[in-house]
C-alpha positions as CSV (number, residue, x, y, z in Angstrom):
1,X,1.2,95.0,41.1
2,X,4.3,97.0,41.3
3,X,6.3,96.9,44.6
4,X,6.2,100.3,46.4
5,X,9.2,102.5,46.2
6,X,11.5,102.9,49.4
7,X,11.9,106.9,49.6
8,X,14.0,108.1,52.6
9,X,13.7,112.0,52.9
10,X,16.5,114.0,54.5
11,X,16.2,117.2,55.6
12,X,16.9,119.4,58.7
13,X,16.5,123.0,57.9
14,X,13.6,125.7,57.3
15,X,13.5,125.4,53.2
16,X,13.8,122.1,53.2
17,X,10.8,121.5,55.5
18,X,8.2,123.7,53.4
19,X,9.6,122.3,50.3
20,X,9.0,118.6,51.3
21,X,5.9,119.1,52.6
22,X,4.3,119.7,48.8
23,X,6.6,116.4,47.5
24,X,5.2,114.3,50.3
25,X,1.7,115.4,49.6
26,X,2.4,114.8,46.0
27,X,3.3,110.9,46.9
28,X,0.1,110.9,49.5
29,X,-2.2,111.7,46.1
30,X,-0.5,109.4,43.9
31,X,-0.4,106.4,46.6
32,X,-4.9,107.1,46.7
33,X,-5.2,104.6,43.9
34,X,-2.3,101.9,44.5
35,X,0.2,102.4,47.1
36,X,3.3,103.5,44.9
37,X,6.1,105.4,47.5
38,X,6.8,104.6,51.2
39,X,8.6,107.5,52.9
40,X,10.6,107.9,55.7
41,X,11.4,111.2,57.1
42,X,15.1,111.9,58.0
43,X,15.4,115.2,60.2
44,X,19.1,115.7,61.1
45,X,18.2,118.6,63.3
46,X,20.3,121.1,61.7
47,X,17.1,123.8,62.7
48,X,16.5,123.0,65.8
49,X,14.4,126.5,67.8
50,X,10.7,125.5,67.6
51,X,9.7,128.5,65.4
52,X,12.5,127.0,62.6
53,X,11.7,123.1,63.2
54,X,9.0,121.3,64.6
55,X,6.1,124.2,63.6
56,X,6.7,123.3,60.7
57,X,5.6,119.7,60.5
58,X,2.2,120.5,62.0
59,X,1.3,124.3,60.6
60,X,2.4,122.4,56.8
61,X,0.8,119.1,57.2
62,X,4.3,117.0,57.1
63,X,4.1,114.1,58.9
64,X,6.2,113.7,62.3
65,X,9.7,112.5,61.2
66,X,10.4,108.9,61.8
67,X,13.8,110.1,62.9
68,X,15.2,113.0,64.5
69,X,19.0,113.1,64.7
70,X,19.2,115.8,67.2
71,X,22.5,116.9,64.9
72,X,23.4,120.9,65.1
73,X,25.6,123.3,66.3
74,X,29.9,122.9,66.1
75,X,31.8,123.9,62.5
76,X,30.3,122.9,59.2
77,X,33.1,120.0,59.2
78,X,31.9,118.8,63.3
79,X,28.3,118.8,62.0
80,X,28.7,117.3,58.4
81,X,30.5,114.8,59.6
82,X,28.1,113.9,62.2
83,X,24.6,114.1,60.7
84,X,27.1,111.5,57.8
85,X,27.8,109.1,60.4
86,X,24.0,109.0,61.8
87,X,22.5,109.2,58.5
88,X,24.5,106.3,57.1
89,X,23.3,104.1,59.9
90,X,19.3,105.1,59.2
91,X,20.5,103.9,55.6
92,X,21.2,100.8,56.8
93,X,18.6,100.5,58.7
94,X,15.9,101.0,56.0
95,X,17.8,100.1,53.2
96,X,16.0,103.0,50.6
97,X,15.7,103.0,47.1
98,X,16.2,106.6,46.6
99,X,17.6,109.0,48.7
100,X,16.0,112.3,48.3
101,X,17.3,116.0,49.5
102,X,16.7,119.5,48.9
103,X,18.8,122.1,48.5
104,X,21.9,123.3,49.6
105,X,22.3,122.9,53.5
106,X,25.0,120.5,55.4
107,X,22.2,118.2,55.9
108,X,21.7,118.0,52.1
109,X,25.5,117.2,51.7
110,X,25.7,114.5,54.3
111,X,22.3,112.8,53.0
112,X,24.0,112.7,49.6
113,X,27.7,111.4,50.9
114,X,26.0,108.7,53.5
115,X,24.3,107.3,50.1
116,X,26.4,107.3,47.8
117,X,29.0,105.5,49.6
118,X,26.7,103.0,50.0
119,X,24.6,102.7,46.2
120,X,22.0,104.2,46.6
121,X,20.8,106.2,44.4
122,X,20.3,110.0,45.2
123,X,17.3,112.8,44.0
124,X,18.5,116.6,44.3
125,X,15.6,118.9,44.3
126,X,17.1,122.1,43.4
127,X,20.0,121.0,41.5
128,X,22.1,122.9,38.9
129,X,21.8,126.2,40.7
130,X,25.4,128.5,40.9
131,X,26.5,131.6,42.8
132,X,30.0,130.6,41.2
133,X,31.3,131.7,44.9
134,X,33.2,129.0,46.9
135,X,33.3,130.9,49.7
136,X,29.7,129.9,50.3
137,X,29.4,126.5,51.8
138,X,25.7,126.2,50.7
139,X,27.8,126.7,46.9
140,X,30.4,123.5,47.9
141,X,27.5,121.5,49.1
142,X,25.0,121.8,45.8
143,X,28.0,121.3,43.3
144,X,29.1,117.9,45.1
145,X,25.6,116.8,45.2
146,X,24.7,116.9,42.0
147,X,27.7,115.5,41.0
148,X,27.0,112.6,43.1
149,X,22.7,112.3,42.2
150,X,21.3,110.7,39.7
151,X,18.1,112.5,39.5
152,X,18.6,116.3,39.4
153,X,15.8,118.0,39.6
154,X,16.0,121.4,37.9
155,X,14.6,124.5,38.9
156,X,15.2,126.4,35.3
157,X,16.8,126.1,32.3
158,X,20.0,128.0,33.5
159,X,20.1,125.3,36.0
160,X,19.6,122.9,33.4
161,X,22.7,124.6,31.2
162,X,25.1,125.3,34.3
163,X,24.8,121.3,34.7
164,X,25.4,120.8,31.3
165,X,29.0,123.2,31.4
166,X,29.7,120.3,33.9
167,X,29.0,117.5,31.9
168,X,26.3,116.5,34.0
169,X,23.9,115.6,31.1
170,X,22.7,112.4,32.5
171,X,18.7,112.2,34.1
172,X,18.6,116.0,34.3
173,X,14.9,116.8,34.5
174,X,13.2,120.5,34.4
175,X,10.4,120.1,36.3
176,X,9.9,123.9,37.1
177,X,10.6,125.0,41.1
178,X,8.7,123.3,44.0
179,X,8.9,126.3,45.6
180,X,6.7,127.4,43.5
181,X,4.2,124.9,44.2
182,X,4.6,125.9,48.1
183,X,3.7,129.8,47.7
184,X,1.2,129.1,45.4
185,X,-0.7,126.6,47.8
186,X,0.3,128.5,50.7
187,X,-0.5,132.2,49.8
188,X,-4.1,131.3,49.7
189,X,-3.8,129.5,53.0
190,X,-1.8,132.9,54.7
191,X,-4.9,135.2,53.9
192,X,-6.9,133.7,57.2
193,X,-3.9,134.6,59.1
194,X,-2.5,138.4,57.6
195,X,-4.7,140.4,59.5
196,X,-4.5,139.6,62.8
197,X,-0.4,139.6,62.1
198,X,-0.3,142.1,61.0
199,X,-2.0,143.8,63.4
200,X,0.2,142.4,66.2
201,X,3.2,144.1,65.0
202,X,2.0,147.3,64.7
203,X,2.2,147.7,60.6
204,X,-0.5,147.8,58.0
205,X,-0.6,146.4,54.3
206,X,2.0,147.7,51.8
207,X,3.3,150.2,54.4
208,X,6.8,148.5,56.2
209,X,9.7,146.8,54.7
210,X,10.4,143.0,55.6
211,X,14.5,142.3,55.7
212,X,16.2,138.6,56.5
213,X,19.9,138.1,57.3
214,X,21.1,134.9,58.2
215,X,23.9,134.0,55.9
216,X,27.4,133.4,57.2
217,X,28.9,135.8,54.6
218,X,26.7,138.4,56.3
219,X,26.8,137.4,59.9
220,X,30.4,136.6,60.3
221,X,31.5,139.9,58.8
222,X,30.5,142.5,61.2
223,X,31.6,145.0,58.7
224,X,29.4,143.9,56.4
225,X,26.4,143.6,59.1
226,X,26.8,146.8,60.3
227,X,26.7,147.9,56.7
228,X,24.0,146.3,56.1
229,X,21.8,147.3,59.2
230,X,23.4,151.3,58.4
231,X,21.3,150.9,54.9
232,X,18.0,149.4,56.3
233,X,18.5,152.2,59.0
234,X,18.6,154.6,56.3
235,X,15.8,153.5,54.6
236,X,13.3,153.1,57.8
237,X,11.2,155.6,58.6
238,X,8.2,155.7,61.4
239,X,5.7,155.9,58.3
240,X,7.8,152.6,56.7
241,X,9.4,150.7,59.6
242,X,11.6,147.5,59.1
243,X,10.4,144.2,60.3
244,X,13.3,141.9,60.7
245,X,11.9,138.2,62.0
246,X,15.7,137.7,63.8
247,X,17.5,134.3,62.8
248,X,19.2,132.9,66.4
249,X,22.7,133.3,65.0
250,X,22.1,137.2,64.2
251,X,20.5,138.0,67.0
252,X,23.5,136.6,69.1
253,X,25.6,139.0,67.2
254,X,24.1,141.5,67.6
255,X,24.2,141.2,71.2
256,X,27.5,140.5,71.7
257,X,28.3,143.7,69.8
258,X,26.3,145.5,71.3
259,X,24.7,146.8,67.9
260,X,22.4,149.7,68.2
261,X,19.5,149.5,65.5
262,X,16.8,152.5,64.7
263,X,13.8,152.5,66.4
264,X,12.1,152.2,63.2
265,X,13.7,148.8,62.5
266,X,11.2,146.3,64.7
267,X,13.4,142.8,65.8
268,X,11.1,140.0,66.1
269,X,11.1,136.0,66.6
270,X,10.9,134.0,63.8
271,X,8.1,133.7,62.1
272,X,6.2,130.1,60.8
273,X,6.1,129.8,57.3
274,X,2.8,131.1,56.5
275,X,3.3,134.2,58.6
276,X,6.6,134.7,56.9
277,X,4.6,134.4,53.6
278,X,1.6,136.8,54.3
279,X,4.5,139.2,55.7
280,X,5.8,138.9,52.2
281,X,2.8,139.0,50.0
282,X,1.7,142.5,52.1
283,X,5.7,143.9,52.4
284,X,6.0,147.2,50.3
285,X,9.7,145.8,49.7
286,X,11.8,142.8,51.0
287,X,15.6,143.0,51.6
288,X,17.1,139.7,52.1
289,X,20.4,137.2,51.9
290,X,17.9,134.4,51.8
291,X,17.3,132.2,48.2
292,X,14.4,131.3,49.1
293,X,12.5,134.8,50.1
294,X,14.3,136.4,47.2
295,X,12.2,133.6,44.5
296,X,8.9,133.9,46.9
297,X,8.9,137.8,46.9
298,X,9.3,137.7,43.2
299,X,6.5,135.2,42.4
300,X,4.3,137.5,44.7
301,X,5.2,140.5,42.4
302,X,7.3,142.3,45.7
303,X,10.5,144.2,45.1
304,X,13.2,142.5,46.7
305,X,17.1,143.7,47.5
306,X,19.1,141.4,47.3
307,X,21.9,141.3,50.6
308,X,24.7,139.7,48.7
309,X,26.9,139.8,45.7
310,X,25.9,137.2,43.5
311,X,22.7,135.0,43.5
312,X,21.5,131.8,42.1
313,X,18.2,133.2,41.0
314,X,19.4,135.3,38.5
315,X,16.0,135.5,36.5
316,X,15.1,137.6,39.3
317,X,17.8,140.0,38.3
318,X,17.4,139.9,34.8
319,X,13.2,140.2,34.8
320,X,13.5,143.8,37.3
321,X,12.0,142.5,39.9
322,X,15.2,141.8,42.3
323,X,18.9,144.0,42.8
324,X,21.7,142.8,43.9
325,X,22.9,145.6,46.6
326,X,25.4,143.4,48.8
327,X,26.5,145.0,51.9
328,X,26.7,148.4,50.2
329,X,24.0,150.8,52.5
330,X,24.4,153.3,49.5
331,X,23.2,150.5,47.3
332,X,20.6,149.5,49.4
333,X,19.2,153.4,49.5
334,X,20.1,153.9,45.8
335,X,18.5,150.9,45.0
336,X,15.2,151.9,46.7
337,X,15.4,156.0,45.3
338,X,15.4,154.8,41.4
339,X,12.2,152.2,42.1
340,X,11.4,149.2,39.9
341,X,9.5,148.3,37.1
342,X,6.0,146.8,38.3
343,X,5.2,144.8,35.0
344,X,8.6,143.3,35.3
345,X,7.8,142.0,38.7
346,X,6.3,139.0,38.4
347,X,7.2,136.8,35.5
348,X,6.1,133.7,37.6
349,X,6.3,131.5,34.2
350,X,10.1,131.4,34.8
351,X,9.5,128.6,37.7
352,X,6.6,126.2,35.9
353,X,3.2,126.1,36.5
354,X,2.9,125.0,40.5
355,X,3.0,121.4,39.3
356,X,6.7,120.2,40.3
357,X,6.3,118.0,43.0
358,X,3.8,115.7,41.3
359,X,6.4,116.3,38.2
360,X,9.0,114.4,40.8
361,X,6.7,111.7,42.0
362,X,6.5,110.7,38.0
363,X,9.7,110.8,37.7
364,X,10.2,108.8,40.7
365,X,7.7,106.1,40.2
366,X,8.9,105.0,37.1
């Protein structure tokens, strides 16, 4: 019998949390017959408010992390350089085989440095995606992981090719988009839940906008927020209200600057997961800086606007079903005047077939 593989997760914020959940589920299925993984959950903190951390492990089904580093807040530098110094002592600890991260976050670059410096080999679900914009920290962290892993994990072919322009050519895998897998799964598991949400805020099906901003580029520009807020301003109306599920950081600014929103835009907490998704799959549009909400509103066959200048999910683009409107508020009102193409909406082919995480644990077990 083979000996079990060592698999030390790291993760610390939202995406991470819902994408891990269908990868350790994936290992729980394959270790039914002969026990073939043996994780360990690294949580570096990085999210830290209850509705953007700990929810997640029960409302998803992950299991309690066997280590919380209680690592956030400070300067990207102050907190990369922490979460590497704690996570290279769990590495010692445990001594892992493969080191496996997600994304794009601080936590996902200080997973990657702490094991590579000592060996170990690194997974990066996610890899090969670009904005091409190095002003974006989440861009600085995904190109110096991947050229640090030796299993990248691609989401698409473009990922796939944007790896290769690098020379990375070496165990490159297209296993389609685990994100995937999670809306898929978790769609079904949001009906039981959309109603009575729904309800609660005061909005019916297919009649209110959902809208995200959380990203730096956005937040610490407060040109660009108020922009941004001007064009969802213009858009809501009493018959189509805005829900906005408020990250911590925006909602501080907003405070501080005493920003005035209409009364049809409607502020609220943030949401679990599978609220945020059956707010999605019943959203007449979504506007959003977030990666993640821009793939899952185009998998659910939702318009999307895109609050940025560039995007890594450039299928989206391409197929109709998202538009890049920045911090423009005539672009966001232009955007939503010409309409979309339906049939062009939900090309969900582009991201596999819903079977990527047990495509990793394959890949893994070999």
């Amino acid at each position: 019998m083979s000996q079990s593989k060592r698999i030390t997760t790291v993760l610390g914020a939202r995406p991470q949390f819902v994408k891990a959940a269908m990868v350790s589920r994936a290992m729980a299925r394959c270790n039914q017959q002969q026990e073939r993984f043996v994780e360990t959950i690294v949580h570096t903190g990085q999210h830290y408010n209850t509705n953007m951390s700990s929810v997640f492990f029960e409302e998803l089904g992950i299991p309690e992390p066997d280590y919380n580093l209680g690592i956030n807040g400070g300067t990207h530098g102050q907190q990369t350089g922490q979460m590497l110094d704690a996570v290279e002592q769990v590495l010692l600890d445990i001594k892992p085989d493969v080191v496996l991260v997600y994304g794009d976050t601080n936590s996902t670059l200080a997973g990657s440095l702490a094991a590579v410096k000592l060996h170990i080999p690194i997974a990066h679900v996610e890899a090969g995606l670009r904005s091409f914009n190095k002003q974006m920290p989440e861009e600085v962290n995904r190109i110096l992981t991947d050229h640090v892993s030796e299993y990248l994990f691609c989401p698409t072919d473009l990922a796939v090719d944007n790896l290769s322009n690098e020379g990375i050519n070496k165990g490159v895998y297209q296993i389609g988009d685990v994100m995937k897998d999670c809306a898929l799964y978790y769609r079904k598991k949001a009906e039981g839940i959309e109603e009575d949400l729904l309800h609660s805020l005061g909005v019916t099906k297919k009649s209110y906008y959902l809208a995200t901003v959380h990203r730096a580029e956005n937040t610490n520009d407060l040109n660009r927020l108020k922009e941004i807020f001007e064009g969802i301003t213009a858009v809501s109306t009493k018959n189509c209200p805005t829900v906005i599920p408020l990250h911590p950081r925006t909602k501080k600014i907003i405070e501080n600057n005493d920003l005035v929103l209409s009364e049809h835009i409607h502020l609220i907490s943030p949401l679990s997961y599978l609220q945020m998704v059956a707010m999605e799959c019943n959203a007449k549009l979504i506007m959003t800086d977030s990666g993640g909400i821009q793939k899952e509103a185009f998998i659910f066959g939702v318009p999307c606007l895109t609050l940025r200048d560039e995007t890594e999910w450039v299928e989206t683009v391409d197929a109709g079903g998202n538009v890049l409107v920045g911090a423009d508020s005539q672009k966001i009102q232009s955007a939503l005047q010409k309409g979309f193409n339906q049939d062009a909406l939900s090309r969900e082919q582009l991201y596999g077939n819903g079977d990527s995480a047990q495509l990793i644990c394959e890949i893994l077990g070999q």
